[in-house]
N, C-alpha and C positions, 0 to 999 in steps of 0.2 A: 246418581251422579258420579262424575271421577275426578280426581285430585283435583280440576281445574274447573270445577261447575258440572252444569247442566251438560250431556252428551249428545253429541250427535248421530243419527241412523242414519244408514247403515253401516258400522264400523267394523273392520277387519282388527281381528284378535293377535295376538302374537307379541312377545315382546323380546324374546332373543332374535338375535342373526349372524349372519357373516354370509357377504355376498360379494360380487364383482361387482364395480362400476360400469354403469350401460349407460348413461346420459349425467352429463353435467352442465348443470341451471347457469345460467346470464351472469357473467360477472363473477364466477365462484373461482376461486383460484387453490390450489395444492393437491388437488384431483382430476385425473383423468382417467377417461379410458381402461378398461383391466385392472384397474388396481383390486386388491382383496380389503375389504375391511369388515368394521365391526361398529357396536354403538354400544352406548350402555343403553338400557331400557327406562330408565327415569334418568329423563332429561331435565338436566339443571338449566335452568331461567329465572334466576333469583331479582328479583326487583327492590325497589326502597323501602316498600309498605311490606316484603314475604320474602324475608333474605333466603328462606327455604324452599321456595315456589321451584315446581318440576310439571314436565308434561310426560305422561308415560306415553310410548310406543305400545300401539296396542286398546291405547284405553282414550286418552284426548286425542291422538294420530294415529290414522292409518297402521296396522302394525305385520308381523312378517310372516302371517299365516296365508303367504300367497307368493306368486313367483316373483314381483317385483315389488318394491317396497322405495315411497320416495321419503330421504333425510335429511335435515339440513347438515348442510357443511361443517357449521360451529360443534356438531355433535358427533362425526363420524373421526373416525382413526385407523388409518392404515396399518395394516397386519400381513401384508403381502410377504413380506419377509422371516414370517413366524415360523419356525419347524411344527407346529399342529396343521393339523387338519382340518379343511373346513367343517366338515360337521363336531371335532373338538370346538373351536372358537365358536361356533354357532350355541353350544350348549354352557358356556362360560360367563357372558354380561350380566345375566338375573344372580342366578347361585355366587359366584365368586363376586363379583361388584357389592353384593349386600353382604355378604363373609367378611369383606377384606375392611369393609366401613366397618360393619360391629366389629372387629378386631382393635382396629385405627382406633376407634370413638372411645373402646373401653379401655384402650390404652397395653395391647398386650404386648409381652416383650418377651426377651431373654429371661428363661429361669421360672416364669410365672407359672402355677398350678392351673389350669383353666378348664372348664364342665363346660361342655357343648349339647346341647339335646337337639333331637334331632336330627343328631348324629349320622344316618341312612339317606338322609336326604342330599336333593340337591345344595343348598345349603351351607345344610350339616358335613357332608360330605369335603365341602370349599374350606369348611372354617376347619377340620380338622388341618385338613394338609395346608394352608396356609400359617394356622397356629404354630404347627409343627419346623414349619420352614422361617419362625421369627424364632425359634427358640427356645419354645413354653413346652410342658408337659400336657399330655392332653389326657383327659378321661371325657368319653363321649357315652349318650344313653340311645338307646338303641332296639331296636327291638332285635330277638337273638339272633331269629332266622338269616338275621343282614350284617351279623355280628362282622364274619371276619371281612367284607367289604370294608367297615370302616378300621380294623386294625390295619387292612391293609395302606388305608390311607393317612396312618399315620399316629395313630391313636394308643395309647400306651395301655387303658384299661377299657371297655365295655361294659356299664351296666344296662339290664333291662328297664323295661321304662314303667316296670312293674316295681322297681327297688328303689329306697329313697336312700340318696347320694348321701355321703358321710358329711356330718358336719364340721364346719369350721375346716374347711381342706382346702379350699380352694380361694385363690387371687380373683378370680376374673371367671364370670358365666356368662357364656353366649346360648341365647335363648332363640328360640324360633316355634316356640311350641305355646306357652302361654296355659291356663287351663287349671284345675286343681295342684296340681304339682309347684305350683308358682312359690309360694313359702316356704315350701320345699329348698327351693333355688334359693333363697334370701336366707335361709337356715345354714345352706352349703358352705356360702361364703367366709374367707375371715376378718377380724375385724378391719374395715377400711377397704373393703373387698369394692370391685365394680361390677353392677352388671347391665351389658344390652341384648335389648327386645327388640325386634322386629318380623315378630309372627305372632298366629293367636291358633295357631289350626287347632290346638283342642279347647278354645273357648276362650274368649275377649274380655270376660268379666272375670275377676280372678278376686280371692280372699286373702287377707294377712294383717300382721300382727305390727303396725306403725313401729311400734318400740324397736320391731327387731333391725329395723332400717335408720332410725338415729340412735340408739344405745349402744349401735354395730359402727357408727357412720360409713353407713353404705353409700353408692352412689348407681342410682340407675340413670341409663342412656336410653332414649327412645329414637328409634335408628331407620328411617325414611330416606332422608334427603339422602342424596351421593354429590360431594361436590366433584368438580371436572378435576382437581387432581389426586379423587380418587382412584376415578375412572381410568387416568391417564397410569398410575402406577401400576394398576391391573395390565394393561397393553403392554407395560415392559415386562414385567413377568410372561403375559403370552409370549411376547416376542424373545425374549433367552430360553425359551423352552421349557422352564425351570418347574411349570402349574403345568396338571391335566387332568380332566372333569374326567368322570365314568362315565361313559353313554351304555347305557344296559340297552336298548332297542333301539332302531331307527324306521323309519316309518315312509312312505311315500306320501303327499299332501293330500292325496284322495281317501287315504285313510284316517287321518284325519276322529272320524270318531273313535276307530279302534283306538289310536293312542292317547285319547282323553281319555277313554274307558279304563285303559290300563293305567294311565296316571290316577285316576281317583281310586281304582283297586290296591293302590300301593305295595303291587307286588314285586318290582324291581327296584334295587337301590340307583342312584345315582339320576340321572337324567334321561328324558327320553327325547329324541330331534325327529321332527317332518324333514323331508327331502321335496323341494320344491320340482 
């Protein structure tokens, strides 16, 4: 099933974009024609009974692994005036939209020591140079070969994802990895530290030590939802320029498998974009 029940077949995958306007639906108004835009990919539709209820792009709709893609209105954001490029903005809504909330949620700021894992990723890649551009100091882990992509992105220190982080150094961990190492992370912190989650790639069940989370009073954030003025703050940063993703490859839509293949090979940092 996906975020919203039971799914439906045959569904179109994809949950980034940035596309032109080719048809606008009965009654819609702030869009026409040519405009450039963009969406987040979990779309907020909070209700009374699920204040965190979202439909992903991709997974309950239709999503943008095809040449046309249809959005509601309440979800789409004009970016026509952005200095990126469209295939930059097309690789930005997943990575940076979940970056920018696990920042927001963990509360990162001016000054704060903050551990990103995962650092090489899409992601990882978002939360360093976002952290960077609030203020914070970054130490990101990383695997070496991808090292200086994430210095370049903003990152003060790299370790491998082979070394356990020093303890008690850090304000704030953004996590995207999950997995053995998890304790790890809770160990990193110092006391009153925060941290958010929102990955599992190396494993969903994770061990640790209760005490070290209230004797520390920790705080963790588990980091899903995106509300619309997250999303929205993202689109200003697109639009003054100021954010840009790494796109290591780009791909034409009929390839399609090649660049899954090479995403699951995880041998380029940064993001990889279909060209419709």
């Amino acid at each position: 099933g996906g975020w919203g029940g039971t799914l439906c077949f045959p569904r179109i995958q994809g949950g980034d974009l940035c596309g032109e306007v080719v048809s606008v639906g009965a009654g819609v108004s702030g869009f026409e024609r040519g405009m450039r835009v963009t969406c987040p990919i979990n779309q907020p539709m909070p209700t009374a009974q699920n204040p965190m209820y979202f439909e992903a792009l991709g997974s309950e709709r239709d999503g943008a692994f095809a040449e046309f893609c249809c959005v509601s209105s309440a979800q789409l954001y004009d970016v026509s005036d952005a200095p990126l490029s469209d295939i930059e903005i097309g690789a930005m809504p997943c990575a940076f939209g979940t970056a920018l909330n696990l920042l927001a949620r963990a509360g990162v700021g001016e000054g704060d020591q903050v551990l990103i894992t995962g650092g090489s990723g899409g992601v990882g890649l978002a939360a360093v140079q976002l952290a960077r551009q609030r203020g914070a100091h970054v130490t990101a882990v990383s695997a070496t070969t991808k090292a200086n992509a994430v210095l370049e992105a903003g990152a003060e220190r790299v370790i491998s994802r082979d070394e356990l982080p020093p303890q008690e150094q850090f304000s704030a961990v953004i996590d995207v990895v999950g997995g053995s190492a998890f304790s790890s992370l809770l160990e990193a912190l110092r006391p009153g530290g925060r941290l958010a989650t929102s990955g599992a790639i190396a494993g969903p069940v994770v061990s640790t030590d209760l005490r070290t989370v209230y004797l520390k009073d920790l705080t963790i954030f588990g980091c899903t939802y995106q509300s619309p003025e997250n999303f929205a703050e993202l689109v200003s940063l697109i639009r003054a320029g100021v954010v840009r993703p790494m796109v290591s490859q780009t791909y034409p839509l009929r390839e399609i498998a090649s660049a899954q293949s090479d995403f699951i090979s995880k041998r380029y940092p940064g993001k990889l974009v279909l060209l419709p």
